[in-house]
N, C-alpha and C positions, 0 to 999 in steps of 0.2 A: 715907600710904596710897597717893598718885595714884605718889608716888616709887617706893614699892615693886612698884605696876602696871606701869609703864615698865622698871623693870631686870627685871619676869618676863620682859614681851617681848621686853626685846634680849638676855635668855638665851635666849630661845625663839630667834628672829630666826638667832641666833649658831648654837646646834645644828643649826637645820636650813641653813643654809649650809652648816656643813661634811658637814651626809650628802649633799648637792645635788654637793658640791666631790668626797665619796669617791666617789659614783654617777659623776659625768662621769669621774672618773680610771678609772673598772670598766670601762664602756660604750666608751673611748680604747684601751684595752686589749685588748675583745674584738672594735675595727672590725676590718674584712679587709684585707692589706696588698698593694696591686699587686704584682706581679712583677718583682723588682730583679736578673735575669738575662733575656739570652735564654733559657738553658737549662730555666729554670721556666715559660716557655710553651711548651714543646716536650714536656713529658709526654705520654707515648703508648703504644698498646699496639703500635705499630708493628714492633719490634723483636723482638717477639714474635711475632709476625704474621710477619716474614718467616723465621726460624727454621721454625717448624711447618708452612706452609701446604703447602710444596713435599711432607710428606710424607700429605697428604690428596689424595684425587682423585676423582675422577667414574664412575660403573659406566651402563654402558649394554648393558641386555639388550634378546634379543631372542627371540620364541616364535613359533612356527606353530601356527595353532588349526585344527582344522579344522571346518566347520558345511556343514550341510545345508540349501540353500535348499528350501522347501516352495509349491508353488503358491498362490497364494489362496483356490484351492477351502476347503483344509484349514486354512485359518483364521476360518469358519464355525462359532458355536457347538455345529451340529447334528452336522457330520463330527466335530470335537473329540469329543464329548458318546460320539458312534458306536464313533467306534474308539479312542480314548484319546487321551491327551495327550502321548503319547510317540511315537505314529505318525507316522513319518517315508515312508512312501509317496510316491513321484513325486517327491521331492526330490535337488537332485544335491548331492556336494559339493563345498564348497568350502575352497580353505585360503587363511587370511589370517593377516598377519603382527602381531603385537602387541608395541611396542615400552614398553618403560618405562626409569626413569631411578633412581639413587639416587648414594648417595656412599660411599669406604670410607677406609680408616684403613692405609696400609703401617705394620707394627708391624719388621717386618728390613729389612736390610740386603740380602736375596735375593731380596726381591721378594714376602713374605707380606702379605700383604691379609686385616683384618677388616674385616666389615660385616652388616649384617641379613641373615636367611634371608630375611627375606620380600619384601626387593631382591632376589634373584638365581631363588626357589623359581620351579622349572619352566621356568628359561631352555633355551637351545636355545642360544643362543651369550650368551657374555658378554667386553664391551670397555671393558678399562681405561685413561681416557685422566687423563695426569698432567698436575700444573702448567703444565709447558711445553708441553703440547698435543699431546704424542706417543701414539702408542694403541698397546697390546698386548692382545692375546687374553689370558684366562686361564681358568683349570680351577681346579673346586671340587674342594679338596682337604679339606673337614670343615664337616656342615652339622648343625645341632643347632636342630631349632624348638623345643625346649624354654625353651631363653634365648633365641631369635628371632635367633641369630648364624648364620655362617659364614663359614667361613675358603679364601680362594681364594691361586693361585698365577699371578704374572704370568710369560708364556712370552715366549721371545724377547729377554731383557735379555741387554747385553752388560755393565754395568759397576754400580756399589754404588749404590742406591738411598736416597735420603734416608727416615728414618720416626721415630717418636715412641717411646720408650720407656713405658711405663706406670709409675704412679705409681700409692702404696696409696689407694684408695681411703678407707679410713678413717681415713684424715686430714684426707680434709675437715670442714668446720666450716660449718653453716646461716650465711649471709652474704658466704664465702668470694667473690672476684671469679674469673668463669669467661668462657671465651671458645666460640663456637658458631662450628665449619668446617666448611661443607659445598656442594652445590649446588642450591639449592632453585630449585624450577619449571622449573630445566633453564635457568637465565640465567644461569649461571658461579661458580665458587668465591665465596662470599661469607662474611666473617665479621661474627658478632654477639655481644654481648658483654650479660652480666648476674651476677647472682650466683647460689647456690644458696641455693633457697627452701625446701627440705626436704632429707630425706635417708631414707631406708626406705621409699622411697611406694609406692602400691599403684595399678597401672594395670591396668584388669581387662581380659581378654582379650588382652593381647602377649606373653605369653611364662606359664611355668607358675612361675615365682619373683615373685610380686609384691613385688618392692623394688630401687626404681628413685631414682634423684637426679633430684629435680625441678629445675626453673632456671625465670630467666623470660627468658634469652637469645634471640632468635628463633628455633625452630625452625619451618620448614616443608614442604610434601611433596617432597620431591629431598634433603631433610638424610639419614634414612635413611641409618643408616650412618656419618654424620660423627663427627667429634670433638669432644666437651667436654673443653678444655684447661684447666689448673691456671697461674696467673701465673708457675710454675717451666719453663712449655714440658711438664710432663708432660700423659699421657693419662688422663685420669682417668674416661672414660667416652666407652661412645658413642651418640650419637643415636640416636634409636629410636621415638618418639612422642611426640604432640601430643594437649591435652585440647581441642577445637575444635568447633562444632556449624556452622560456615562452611566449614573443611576450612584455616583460615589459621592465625595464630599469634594465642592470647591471652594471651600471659606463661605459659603451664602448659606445660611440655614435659619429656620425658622422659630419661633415659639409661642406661645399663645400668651400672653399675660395673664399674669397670677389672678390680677381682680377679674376678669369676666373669667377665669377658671371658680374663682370663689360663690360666685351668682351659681352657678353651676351644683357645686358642693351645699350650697345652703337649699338650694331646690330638692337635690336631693335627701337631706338632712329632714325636710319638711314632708315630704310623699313620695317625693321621683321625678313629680311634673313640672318640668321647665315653663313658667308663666313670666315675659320677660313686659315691664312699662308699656304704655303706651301714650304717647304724649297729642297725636295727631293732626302732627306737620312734619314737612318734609318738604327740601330743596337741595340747589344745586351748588356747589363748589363754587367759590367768586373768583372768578379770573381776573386776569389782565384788563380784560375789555369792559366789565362785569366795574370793577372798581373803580376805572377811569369814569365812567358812566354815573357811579354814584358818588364818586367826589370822596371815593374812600383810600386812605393812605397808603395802603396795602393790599395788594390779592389774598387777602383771607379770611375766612368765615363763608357762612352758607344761607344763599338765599333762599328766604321762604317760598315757593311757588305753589304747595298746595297748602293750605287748614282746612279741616276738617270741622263743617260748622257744629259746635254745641260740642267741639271734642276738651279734653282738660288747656290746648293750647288757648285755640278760642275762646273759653270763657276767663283764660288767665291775659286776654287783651294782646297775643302776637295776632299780626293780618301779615297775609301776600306781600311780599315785597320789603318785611323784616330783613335784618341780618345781623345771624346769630353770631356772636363770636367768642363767649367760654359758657361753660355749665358749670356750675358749683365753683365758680375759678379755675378751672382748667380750660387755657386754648382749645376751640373748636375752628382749626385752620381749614377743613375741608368736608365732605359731606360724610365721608366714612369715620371719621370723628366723630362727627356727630350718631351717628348710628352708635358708634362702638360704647360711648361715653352714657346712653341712655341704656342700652343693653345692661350693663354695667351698676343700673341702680334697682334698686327692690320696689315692687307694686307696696302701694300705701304710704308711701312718702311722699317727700317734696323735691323737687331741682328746682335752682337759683339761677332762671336764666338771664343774662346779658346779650342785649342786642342793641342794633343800632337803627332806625327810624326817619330817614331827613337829614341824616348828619348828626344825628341826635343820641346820646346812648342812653339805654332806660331798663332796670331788670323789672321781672317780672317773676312771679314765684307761680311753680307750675304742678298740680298733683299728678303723681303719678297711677294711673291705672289698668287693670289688665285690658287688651283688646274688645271690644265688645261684639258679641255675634248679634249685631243688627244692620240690617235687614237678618232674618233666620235664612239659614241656606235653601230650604226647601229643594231639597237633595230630589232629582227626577229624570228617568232613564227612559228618554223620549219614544217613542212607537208609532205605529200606520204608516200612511203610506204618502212619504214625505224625507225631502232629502236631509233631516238632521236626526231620524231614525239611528237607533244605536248608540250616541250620546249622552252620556251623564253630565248634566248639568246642576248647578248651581249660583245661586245669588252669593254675591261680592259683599263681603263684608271686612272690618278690618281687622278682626279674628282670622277668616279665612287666607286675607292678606295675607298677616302674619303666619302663618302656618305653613303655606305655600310659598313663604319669600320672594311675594312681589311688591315690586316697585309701592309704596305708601301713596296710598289717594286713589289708587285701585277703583273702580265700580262697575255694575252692570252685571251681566251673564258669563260666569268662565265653562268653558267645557274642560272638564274631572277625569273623566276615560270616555274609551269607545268599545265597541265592540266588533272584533276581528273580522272582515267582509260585509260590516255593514253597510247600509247607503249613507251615512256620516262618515265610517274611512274611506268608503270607496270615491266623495266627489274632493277629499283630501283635507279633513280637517284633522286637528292636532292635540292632544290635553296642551292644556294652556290659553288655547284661541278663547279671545272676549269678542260675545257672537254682539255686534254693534246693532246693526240692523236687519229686517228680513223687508225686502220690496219698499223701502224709502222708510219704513215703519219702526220709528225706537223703538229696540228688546231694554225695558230698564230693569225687568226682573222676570221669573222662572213664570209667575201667572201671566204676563203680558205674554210670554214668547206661547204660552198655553192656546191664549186667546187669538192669538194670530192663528195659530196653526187648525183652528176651525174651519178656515176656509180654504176652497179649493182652488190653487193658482193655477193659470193653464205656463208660466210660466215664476222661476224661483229667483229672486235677485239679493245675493245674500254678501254683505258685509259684517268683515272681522276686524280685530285687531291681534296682530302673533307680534311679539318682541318688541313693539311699538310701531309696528306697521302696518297700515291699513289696507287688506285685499278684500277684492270683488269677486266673488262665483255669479253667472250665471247658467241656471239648470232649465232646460224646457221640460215643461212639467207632460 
């Protein structure tokens, strides 16, 4: 029995040496191996770095503001209080100069420059200074707040400028190694390097496309404009913003992708004038509830809620209640996709769209066209003696849409401006308000609201819509 105790153990003893002997040989296997060349301590993005950088450079604007100094009297709550807060009495003025900084991206060989509108917007002079520290003047040749770009022209070159070719942006991949060129705080070309940490992100308030390549490469305030390069030297995006409550870099930064920078560049290649598709539908994100509802596998894609009758959707057979889910093959998981993805293609073509119908999937081949200004705006800066006096109005068109970046499907009467104390600001209307109705009576266009305002109400009952919400004034006439 003690016999048979002793050969368990040195069976035991024996097995577990040899997993102890397989474990050390595992463990030998997975140590790290020094570097048995110089050449393998020499990895770098350096090589890199110096191909691209010469074609990124420095923008330095510059504006004349002009202000009005006011005595100290009139900085008294009681004078304020008196005569308003816009009283500028006894003040002289003056002009000062405000300078800012950003960075841009030569995409030719001619000397074309992108970078942020909102680096150059309202400059008075703007100076492009390169790699080698040379400066030229240039001119905005196409500026587009919509994507927060614009495209400038360097004056005065005599010979072929270095720049970056663009690269498709939807090839990248969440993880991708990306490198960050630009000049932040105004302390010289620097580059930072990281990967991409998303891809379709949504950054509220920079531009009207919310979808943007996020990274956590350093961007900071002077990037503006830079370059987010791809490990192949292409341009795959460019700097643009920062997610920051300090105003520095926390690993969250933005970039615009290459292809809607490209729509941008070829507009301006052609005149300067950004004229972007128009397909004439538009809907809402499919949710949870949204999906469950239609028996669809997934929350993604976007339902149709308005077409545009006689627009290229409609006569290409989408209706209300579609859902779309790629364009030309590419996923359209939400509605900003979709917007970004149509952005993105050239007026006079076609997109391959896929959607879904009853459960049903079916594409449909859809032209692309510029917006069309119909109804014509019949642009009219109301008068007499009547509370929408003061107001610049206009007919809704999907041009006008377009232009003003409202909501698609858009109609009716928008008010354009006002004028400062008139009886339009004064009973609180807004640019933007769509004037609905006047006394129970559709406004469907600038003649109608003409024809109403004929007569004489002894009382005013006036419906809008601001932001998508429906307010009432009543005025006794």
């Amino acid at each position: 029995m003690i016999k048979g105790f002793v050969r368990k153990i040195g069976f035991t003893l024996a097995v577990a040496a040899s997993i102890l002997i397989f474990v050390e040989s595992s463990l030998s296997k997975q140590k790290k191996i020094l570097p048995s060349s110089r050449a393998q301590t020499q990895l770098s993005f350096a090589p890199l770095v110096k191909s691209a950088a010469p074609a990124v450079v420095n923008i330095y604007t510059r504006r004349v503001i002009q202000t009005r100094a006011q005595t100290p009297l009139f900085n008294d709550p009681f004078f304020r209080q008196f005569f308003g807060e816009k009283f500028e009495f006894g003040g002289r003025t003056r002009k000062r100069v405000q300078n800012s900084l950003g960075s841009g991206v030569i995409v030719s060989n001619d000397g074309l420059v992108v970078t942020n509108f909102h680096v150059i917007d309202k400059a008075d002079e703007i100076t492009i200074v390169l790699a080698d520290r040379r400066e030229f003047e240039a001119d905005v040749v196409t500026r587009d707040k919509k994507t927060d770009l614009a495209i400038l022209r360097i004056k005065g070159r005599t010979e072929k400028l270095p720049y970056l070719s663009l690269r498709d942006s939807d090839t990248l991949e969440v993880g991708d190694f990306v490198l960050a060129i630009g000049n932040p705080f105004g302390v010289g070309q620097t580059v930072t390097s990281g990967i991409v940490s998303a891809l379709a992100r949504t950054a509220r308030g920079v531009s009207d496309f919310d979808f943007f390549i996020q990274t956590d490469a350093a961007i900071n305030p002077g990037n503006s404009g830079g370059a987010l390069i791809s490990l192949d030297g292409g341009l795959i995006g460019i700097n643009t913003a920062i997610y920051s409550r300090g105003g520095g870099s926390n690993g969250i930064g933005f970039a615009i992708p290459s292809n809607m920078v490209a729509t941008v560049i070829d507009s301006a290649v052609k005149g300067g004038v950004v004229i972007r598709p128009w397909v004439g539908a538009s809907g809402q994100t499919v949710d949870a509830d949204i999906a469950r509802s239609l028996k669809l596998p997934t929350p993604s894609g976007v339902l149709l809620n308005s077409v545009h009758p006689g627009g290229p959707a409609a006569v290409a057979g989408l209706k209300v209640g579609d859902v779309i889910v790629s364009i030309d093959g590419k996923d359209v998981p939400d509605a900003n996709s979709l917007k970004f993805r149509i952005a993105t293609l050239l007026v006079g073509g076609q997109t391959l769209i896929r959607a879904i119908r009853s459960g049903r999937p079916f594409e449909r081949r859809v032209n692309l066209i510029a917006a069309p200004e119909e109804p014509p705006r019949d642009l009219w800066l109301i008068t007499g003696s009547n509370p929408y006096a003061g107001a610049e109005i206009a007919n809704l068109s999907p041009a006008l849409v377009e232009e003003l970046a409202l909501k698609n499907g858009s109609t009716g009467v928008i008010v354009l401006r006002l004028k400062r104390g008139s009886p339009a600001d004064r009973i609180g209307l807004k640019p933007g308000d769509i004037l609905i109705r006047l006394n129970h009576a559709k406004i469907s266009s600038v003649a109608r609201l003409k024809k109403l305002l004929r007569t004489d109400y002894k009382a005013w009952r006036i419906e809008i819509r601001r932001s998508g919400r429906l307010l009432q004034l009543l005025i006794r006439g």
